[in-house]
C-alpha positions in Angstrom: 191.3 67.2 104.4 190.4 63.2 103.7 189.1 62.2 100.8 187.4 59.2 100.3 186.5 57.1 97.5 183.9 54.1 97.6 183.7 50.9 95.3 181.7 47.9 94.5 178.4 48.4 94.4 176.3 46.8 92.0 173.2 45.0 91.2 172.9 41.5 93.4 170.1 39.5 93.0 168.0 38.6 96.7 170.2 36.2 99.2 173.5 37.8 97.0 176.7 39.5 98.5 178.7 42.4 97.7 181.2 43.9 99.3 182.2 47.8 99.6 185.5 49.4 100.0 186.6 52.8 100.6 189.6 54.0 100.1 191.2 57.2 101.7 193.9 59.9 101.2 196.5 61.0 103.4 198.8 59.7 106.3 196.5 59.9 109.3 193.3 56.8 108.7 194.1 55.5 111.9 193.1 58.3 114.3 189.6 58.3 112.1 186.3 56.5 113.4 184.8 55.0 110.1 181.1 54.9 109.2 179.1 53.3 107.0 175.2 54.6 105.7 172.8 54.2 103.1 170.0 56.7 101.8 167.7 54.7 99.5 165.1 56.8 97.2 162.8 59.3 99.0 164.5 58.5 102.7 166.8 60.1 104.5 170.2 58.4 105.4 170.4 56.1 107.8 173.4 54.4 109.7 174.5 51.1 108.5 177.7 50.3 110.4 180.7 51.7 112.5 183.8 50.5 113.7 186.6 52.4 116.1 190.0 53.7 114.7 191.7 50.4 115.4 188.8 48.0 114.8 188.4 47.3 118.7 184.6 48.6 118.9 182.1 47.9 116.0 178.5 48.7 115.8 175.4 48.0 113.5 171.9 49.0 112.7 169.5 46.3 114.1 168.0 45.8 110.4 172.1 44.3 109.2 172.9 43.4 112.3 174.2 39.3 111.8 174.1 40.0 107.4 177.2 42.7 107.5 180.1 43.5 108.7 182.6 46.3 109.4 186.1 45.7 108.9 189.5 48.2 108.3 192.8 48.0 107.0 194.9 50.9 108.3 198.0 49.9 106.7 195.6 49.9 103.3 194.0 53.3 104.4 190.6 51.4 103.5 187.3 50.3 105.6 185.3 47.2 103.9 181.4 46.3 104.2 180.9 43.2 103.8 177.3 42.5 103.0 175.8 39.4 102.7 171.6 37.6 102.4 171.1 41.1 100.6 167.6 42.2 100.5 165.6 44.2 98.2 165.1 46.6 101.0 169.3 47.2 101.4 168.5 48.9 97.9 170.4 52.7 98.2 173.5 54.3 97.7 175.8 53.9 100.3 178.2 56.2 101.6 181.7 56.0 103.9 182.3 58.6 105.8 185.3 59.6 108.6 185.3 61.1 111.6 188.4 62.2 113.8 187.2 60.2 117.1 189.0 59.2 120.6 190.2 55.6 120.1 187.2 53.4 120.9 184.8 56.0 119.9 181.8 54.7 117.1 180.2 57.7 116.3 176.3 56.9 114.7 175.1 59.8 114.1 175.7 61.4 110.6 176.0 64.8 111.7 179.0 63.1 113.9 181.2 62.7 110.4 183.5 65.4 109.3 184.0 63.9 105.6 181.8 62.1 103.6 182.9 59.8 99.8 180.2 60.6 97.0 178.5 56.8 97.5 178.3 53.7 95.7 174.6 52.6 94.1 173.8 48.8 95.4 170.1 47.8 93.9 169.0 44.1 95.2 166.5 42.6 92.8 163.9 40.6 94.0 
C-alpha cells in the first residue's frame, strides 16, 4: 500500500506560480510511474502531467505543456509540479497518484493509477 499526501495549493492570482509536492510512504517510490491531474468543478479529471520512475520520460497535457513541469526526488520519496503563468482556467483540485510501471513507462490514463492522494485545492483569480 502507498500512501500519498499532496501540498501547496493555494489561491494565486493570474500569471502566479505555485508549486505542488507529494509526498509518499514506504521503501519502494522508485519502481512507481507518477501522475499528476486536476478535476475542476462539474468536470471530470483530466491528466495534467507524468513522468517515468526515474525521471527519464515526462509527459504533459497540451493545455500546460511549456507552463509546468514534472519533476521527482526518489531519495525524498516526493514528485513536484511546478506550475507557473497560472490561469484562471488551471482552477481545480489536483491530485498525485502512483502507478507500479516498467521503467520508462508514463501511464495517462487515470484508470492506469493504482493509488491516488486526497488532492490539493489551487483557485487562480482573475
Amino acid at each position: 500500500q502507498v500512501q500519498l499526501v499532496e501540498s501547496g495549493g493555494g489561491l494565486v492570482q493570474a500569471g502566479g506560480s505555485l508549486r505542488l509536492s507529494c509526498a509518499t510512504s514506504g521503501r519502494t517510490f522508485s519502481s512507481y510511474a507518477m501522475g499528476w491531474f486536476r478535476q475542476a468543478p462539474g468536470k471530470e479529471r483530466e491528466f495534467v502531467a507524468a513522468i517515468s520512475r526515474r525521471a527519464g520520460s515526462t509527459v504533459y497535457a497540451d493545455s500546460v505543456k511549456g507552463r509546468f513541469t514534472i519533476s521527482r526526488d526518489n531519495a525524498k520519496n516526493t514528485v513536484y509540479l511546478q506550475m507557473n503563468s497560472l490561469k484562471p482556467e488551471d482552477t481545480a483540485v489536483y491530485y498525485c497518484a502512483a502507478k507500479s510501471a516498467t521503467l520508462n513507462s508514463v501511464p495517462t490514463g487515470p484508470t492506469e493509477y493504482d493509488y491516488w492522494g486526497q488532492g490539493t485545492r489551487v483557485t487562480v483569480s482573475s
